[in-house]
C-alpha positions in Angstrom: 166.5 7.9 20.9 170.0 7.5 19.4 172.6 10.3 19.1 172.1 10.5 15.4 168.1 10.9 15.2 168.6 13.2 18.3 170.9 15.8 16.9 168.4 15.9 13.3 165.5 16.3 15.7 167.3 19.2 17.0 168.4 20.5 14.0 164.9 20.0 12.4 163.3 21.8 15.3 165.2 25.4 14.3 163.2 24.9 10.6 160.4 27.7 10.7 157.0 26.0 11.4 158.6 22.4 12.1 155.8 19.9 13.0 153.2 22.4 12.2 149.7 20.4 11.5 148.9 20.4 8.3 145.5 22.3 7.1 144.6 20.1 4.2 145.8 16.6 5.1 144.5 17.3 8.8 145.9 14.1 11.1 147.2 12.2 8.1 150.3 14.5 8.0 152.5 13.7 11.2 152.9 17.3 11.1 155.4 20.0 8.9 158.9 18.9 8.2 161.3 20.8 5.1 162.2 18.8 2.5 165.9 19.8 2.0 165.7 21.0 -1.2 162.1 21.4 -2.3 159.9 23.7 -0.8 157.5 21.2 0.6 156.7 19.4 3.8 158.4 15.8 4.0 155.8 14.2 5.5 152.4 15.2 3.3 154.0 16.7 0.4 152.1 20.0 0.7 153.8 23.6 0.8 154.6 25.3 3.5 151.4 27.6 3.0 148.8 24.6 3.8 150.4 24.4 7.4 149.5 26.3 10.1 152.6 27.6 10.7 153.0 31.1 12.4 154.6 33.4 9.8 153.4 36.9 10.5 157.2 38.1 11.8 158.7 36.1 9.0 156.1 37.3 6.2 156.6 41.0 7.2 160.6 40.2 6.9 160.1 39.0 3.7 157.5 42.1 2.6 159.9 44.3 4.6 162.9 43.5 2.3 160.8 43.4 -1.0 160.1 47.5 0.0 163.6 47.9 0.7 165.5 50.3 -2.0 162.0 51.3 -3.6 159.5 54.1 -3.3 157.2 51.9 -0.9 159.6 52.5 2.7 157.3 54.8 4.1 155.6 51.1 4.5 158.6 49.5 6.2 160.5 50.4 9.3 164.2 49.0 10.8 164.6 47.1 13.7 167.2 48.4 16.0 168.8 45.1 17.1 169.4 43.8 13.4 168.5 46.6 10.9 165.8 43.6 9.1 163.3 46.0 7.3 160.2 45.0 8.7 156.8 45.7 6.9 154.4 48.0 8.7 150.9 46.7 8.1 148.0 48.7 8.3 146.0 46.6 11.2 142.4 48.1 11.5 140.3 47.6 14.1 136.6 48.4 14.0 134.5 48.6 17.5 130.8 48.4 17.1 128.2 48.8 20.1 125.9 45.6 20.0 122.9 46.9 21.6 121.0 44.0 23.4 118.1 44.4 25.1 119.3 45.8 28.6 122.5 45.2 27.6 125.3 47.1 25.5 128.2 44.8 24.1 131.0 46.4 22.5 131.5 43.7 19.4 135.1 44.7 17.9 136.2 43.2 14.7 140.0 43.3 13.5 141.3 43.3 10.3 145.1 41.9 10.0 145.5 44.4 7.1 144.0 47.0 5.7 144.6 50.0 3.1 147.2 52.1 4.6 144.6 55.5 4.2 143.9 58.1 6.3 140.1 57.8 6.1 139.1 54.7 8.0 135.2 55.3 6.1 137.2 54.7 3.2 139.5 51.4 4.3 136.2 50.1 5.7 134.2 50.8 2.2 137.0 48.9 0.7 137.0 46.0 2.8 133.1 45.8 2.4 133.5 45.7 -1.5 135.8 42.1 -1.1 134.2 38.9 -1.1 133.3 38.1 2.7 135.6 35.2 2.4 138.6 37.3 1.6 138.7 39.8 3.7 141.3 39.2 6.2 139.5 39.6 9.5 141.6 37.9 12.5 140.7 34.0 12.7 138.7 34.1 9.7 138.9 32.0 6.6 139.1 35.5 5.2 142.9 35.6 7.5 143.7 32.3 6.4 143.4 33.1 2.7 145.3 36.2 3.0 148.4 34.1 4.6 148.3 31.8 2.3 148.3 34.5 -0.5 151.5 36.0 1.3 153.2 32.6 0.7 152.2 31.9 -2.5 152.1 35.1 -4.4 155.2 36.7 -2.8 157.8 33.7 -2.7 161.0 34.9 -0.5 162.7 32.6 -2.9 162.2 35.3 -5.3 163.9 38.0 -4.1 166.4 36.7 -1.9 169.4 34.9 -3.1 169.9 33.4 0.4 166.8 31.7 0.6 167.5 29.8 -2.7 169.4 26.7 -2.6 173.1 26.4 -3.6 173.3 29.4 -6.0 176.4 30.1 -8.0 178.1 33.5 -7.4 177.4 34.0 -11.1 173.3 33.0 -10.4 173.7 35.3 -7.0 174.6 37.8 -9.0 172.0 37.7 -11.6 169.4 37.1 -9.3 170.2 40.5 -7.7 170.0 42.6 -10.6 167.1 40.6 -11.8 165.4 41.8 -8.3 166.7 45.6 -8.5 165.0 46.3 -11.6 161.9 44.6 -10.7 161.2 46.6 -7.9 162.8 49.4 -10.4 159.7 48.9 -13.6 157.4 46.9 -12.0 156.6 46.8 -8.6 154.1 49.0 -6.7 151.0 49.3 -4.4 147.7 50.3 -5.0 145.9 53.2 -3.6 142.1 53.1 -2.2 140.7 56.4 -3.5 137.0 58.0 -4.7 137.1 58.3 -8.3 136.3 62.1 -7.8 139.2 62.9 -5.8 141.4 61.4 -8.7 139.5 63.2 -11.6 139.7 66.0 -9.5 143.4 66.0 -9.4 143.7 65.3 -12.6 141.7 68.2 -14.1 143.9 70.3 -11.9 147.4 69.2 -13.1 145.8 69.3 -16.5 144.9 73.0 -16.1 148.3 73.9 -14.5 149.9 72.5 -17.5 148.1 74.0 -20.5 146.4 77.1 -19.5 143.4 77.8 -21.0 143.5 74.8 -23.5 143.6 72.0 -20.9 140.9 69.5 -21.5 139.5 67.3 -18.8 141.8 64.3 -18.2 140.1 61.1 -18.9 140.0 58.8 -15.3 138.9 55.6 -15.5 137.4 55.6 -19.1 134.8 58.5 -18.2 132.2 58.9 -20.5 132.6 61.9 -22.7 130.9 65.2 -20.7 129.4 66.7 -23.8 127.6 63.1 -24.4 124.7 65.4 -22.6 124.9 62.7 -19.4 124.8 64.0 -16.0 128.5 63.7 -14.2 131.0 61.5 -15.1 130.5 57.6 -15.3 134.2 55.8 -14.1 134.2 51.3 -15.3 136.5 49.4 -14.1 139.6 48.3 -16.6 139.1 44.6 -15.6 135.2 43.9 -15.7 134.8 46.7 -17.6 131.5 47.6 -15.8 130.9 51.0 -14.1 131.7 52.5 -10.9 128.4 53.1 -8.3 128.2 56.7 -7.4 130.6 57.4 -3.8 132.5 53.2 -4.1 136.3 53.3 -3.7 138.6 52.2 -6.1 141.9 50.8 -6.3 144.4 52.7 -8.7 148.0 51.6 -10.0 150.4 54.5 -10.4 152.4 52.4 -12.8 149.7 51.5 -14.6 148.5 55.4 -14.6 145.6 57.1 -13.1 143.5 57.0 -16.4 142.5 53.3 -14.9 140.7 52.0 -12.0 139.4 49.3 -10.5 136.3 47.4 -8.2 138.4 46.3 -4.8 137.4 42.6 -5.6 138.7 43.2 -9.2 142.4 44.2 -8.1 143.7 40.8 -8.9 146.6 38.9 -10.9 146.2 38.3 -14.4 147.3 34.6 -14.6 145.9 33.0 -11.3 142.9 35.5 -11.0 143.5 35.6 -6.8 143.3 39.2 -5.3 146.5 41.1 -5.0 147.5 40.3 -1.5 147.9 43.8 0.5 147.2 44.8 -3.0 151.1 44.4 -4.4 151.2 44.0 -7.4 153.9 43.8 -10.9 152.8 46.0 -13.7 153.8 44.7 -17.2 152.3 45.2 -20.7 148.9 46.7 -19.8 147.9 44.0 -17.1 148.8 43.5 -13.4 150.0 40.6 -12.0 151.1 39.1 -8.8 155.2 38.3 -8.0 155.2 35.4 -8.5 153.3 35.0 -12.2 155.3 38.2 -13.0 158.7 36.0 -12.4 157.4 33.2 -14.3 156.8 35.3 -16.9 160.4 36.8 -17.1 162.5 34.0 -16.0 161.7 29.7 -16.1 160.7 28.5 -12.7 162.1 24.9 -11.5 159.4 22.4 -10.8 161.0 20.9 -8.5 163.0 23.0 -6.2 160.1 26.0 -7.0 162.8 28.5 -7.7 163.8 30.9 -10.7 166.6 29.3 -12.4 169.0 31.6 -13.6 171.5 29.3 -14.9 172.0 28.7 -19.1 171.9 24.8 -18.3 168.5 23.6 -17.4 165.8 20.2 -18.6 162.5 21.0 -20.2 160.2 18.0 -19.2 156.4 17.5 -19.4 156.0 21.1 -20.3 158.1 21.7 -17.6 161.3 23.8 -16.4 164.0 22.0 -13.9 167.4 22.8 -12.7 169.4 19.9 -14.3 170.0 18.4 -10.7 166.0 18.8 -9.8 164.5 16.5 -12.3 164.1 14.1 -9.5 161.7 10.6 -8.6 159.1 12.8 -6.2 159.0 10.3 -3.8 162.6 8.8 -3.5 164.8 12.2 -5.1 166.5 9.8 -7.4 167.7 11.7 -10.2 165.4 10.3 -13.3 167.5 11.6 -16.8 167.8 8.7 -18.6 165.5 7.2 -16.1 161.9 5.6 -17.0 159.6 7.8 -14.9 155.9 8.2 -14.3 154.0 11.2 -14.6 152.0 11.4 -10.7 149.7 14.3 -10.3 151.8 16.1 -12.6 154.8 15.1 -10.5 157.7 12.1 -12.1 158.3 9.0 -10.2 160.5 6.4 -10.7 159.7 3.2 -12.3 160.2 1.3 -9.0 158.6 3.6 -6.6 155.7 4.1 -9.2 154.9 0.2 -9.2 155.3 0.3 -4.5 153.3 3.6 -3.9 151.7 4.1 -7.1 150.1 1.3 -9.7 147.3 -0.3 -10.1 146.4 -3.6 -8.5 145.2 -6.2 -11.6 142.2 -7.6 -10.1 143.2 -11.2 -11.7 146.3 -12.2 -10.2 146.5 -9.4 -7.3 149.5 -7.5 -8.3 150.7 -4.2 -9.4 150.4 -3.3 -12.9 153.6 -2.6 -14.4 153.3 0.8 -16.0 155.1 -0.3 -19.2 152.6 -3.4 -19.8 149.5 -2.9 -21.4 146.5 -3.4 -19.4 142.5 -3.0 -19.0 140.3 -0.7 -17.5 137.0 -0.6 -16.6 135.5 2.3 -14.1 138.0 1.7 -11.4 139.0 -2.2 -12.1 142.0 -3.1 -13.8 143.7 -6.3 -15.2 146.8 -7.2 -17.1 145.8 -7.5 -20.5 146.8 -11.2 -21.0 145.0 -14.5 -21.1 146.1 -15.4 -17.7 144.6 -12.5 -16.0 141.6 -10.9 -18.5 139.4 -13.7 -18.0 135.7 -14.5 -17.3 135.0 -14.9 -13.1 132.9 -18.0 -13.5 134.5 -20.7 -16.4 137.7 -18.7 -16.6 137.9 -18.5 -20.4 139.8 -15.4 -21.8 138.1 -11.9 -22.7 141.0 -10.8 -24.3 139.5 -9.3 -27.8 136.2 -10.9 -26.6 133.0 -8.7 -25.7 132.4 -8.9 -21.6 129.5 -8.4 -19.0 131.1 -6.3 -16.1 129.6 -6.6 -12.6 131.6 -4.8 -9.8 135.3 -6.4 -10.4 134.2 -9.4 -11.9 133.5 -9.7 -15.7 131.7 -12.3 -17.6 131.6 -13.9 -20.9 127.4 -14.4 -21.4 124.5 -14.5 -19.6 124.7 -17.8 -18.2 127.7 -17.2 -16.5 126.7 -14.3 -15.2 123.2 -15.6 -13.8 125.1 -19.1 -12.6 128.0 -16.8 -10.6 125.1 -14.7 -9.5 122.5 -17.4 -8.4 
C-alpha cells in the first residue's frame, strides 16, 4: 500500500461508522465510506442511517445539544471531561417470570427508550399502544427503526453549523439564530398522561381562575356533559376517533392541553413516521418532525442535504441546491450549463449516464444515447433507425411498420415469425 492510499485510509478510518456494512445493499456495499460533501456513503450511495453504524453516543450528542438553551435540560446532563450536553434517555427494562413447567425463567425485555414518566404501568401502556414493529426494544426491528428515525428526522446538520459544510460567517450566523428561535416557538416533547389526570387539572386551574363561573375546560374535544352521556368521551386530534376508557395519551404543551393523541398517532405531518422519542416542531395547528419543520421554513440542498441559508441558490427538477451542489451524482462534475440526466430523481452527466446508466439497443449492442430517439417495448430497446429497428429473421425495417414482439426479437408477419421459430 503506497504512502498516499495509506495516510486516506487513516484519515478515512477517524469518519464515524467508516466501513460499516450496509443494511440495505447487504455485501454489495464494500462497506460505509463519507462522501466529502454529501451526506452519503461513497461506496452504495445510501445515507448514513441504512448502515449499521454505532451512533447511540453520537445520537445522544446531537439530542443533547438540540435540548441545550430550552425548557427540555432536565433531559440532558454535562459530561465533566468536555461539558458536551448529553441526552439522558429513559431506558426501561421490564423483567417477566416465564413459568415453565418445573422451571422459572426470568425473561427481561429492554426498551432503548421509553417516556421519561414516573409510572412505569403507564410507559409500559404506552409502548403496548405502538405498532409491534416500532417499539424500540433492544435488537429489534422495532430498535432499528427507532435509529434510523434519530438520523433522519433529527439531522445534526440542522442545528449545528459545524457539521455543515463550508458555511459563510454570514450563513453561521443565520443558521444560529435560525436554530435559537426554533427551539424558542417550536420545539418540545410530548407527555404520556391519562386523559383524566389532564381534565382534572384543567377543571382545577379553571376553577382557580374564575370562581364560581368557571366552566369545565374542554380536553381532547370532550363531548359536551349535559349531552346526558355518562363521563367524558376524549378523540384523538389526528384520527379523530375516541379514546378507550384508562389508554394513555400523548399531549403537546405547545400545541395545548385541549388536544391529544393515540401513542401510534403522535407522528409528523409530512412523512407520517412516529415522532422519534416523541420530539416534535409545533407549527400552524399540526406537528411535525425537525427535519419536515426545516424544510418547511428554509429550502433544503439536494445534494449536500443541508439548509441553505445563502440568497444565491439553483432550483432544478423541483429541486433546491447550493449553486456549487448541482453536481453529476456519480462523477460530482458540476452540471450548469451541462446536459444531465434525471437517475432516480438524482442528475447525471451525459457521459456517465451513457457508461453506468443507458440502455443497451438490442440491434447493434450499444448504449442508447439519451438524446436519440429510441424504442421500447417491456424491457427491450432499440435505436429508432432503420439500421437497428428491424425485423430478426429478413431484417427489413419496422420503423413506422406494425411488429410481432417475441422476447427481444421482433418480427414483421407471421411467416417470419413461425420460419425464426421453427
Amino acid at each position: 500500500m503506497d504512502l498516499e492510499s495509506k495516510v486516506k485510509k487513516m484519515g478515512l478510518g477517524h469518519e464515524q461508522g467508516f466501513g460499516a456494512p450496509c443494511l440495505k445493499c447487504k455485501d454489495k456495499c464494500e462497506g460505509f465510506e463519507l462522501h466529502f460533501w454529501r451526506k452519503i456513503c461513497r461506496n452504495c450511495k445510501c445515507g448514513q442511517e441504512e448502515h449499521d453504524v454505532l451512533t447511540s453516543n453520537e445520537e445522544d450528542r446531537k439530542v443533547g445539544k438540540l435540548f441545550e438553551d430550552t425548557k427540555y435540560t432536565t433531559l440532558i446532563a454535562k459530561l465533566k471531561t468536555d461539558g458536551i450536553p448529553m441526552y439522558k434517555r429513559n431506558v426501561m427494562i421490564l423483567t417477566n417470570p416465564v413459568s415453565a413447567k418445573k422451571n422459572i425463567s426470568i425473561n427481561t425485555v429492554t426498551y432503548e427508550w421509553a417516556p421519561p414518566v414516573q409510572n412505569q404501568t403507564l410507559a409500559r401502556q404506552y409502548m403496548q399502544m405502538l405498532p409491534k414493529e416500532k417499539q424500540p426494544v433492544a435488537g429489534s426491528e422495532g430498535a432499528q427503526y427507532r435509529k434510523k428515525q434519530l438520523a433522519k428526522q433529527l439531522p445534526a446538520h440542522d442545528q449545528d453549523p459545524s457539521k455543515c459544510h463550508e458555511l459563510s460567517p454570514n450563513e453561521v450566523k443565520q443558521m444560529e439564530q435560525f436554530v435559537k428561535k426554533y427551539k424558542n416557538e417550536a420545539l418540545g416533547v410530548g407527555d404520556v398522561k391519562f386523559p383524566s389526570e389532564v381534565e382534572a387539572k384543567a377543571t382545577d386551574k379553571n376553577n382557580a381562575n374564575n370562581g364560581d363561573r368557571s366552566t369545565s375546560a374542554v380536553v381532547g374535544a370532550m363531548e359536551d356533559k349535559s349531552s346526558g352521556q355518562k363521563g367524558s368521551q376524549y378523540s384523538c386530534y389526528r384520527c379523530k376517533l375516541n379514546m378507550k376508557e384508562g389508554d394513555p395519551a400523548v399531549y403537546a404543551e405547545r400545541a395545548g392541553y385541549d388536544k391529544l393523541w393515540h401513542p401510534a398517532c403522535f407522528v409528523c405531518c409530512t412523512c407520517s413516521e412516529l415522532l422519534v422519542d416523541m420530539i416534535y416542531f409545533w407549527k400552524n395547528g399540526n406537528l411535525y418532525c425537525g427535519r419536515h419543520y426545516c424544510d418547511s421554513e428554509k429550502p433544503r440542498c439536494a445534494g449536500c442535504d443541508e439548509l441553505i441559508f445563502s440568497n444565491e441558490y439553483t432550483q432544478a427538477e423541483g429541486q433546491n441546491w447550493h449553486l456549487k451542489h448541482f453536481c453529476c451524482f456519480d462523477c460530482d462534475c458540476v452540471l450548469a450549463g451541462e446536459i444531465y440526466v434525471m437517475v432516480n430523481d438524482k442528475p447525471v452527466c451525459k457521459p456517465c449516464y451513457v457508461k453506468n446508466h443507458a440502455v443497451i439497443c438490442q440491434g447493434c449492442h450499444n448504449a442508447i444515447d439519451p438524446e436519440v430517439q429510441r424504442v421500447t417495448y417491456n424491457n427491450f430497446n432499440w435505436h429508432a433507425t432503420t439500421e437497428c429497428f428491424l425485423c430478426s429473421c429478413c431484417s427489413k425495417s419496422l420503423i413506422g411498420q406494425k411488429f410481432m414482439p417475441i422476447e427481444g426479437m421482433v418480427f414483421c408477419s407471421v411467416e417470419c415469425k413461425k420460419k425464426m421459430m421453427s
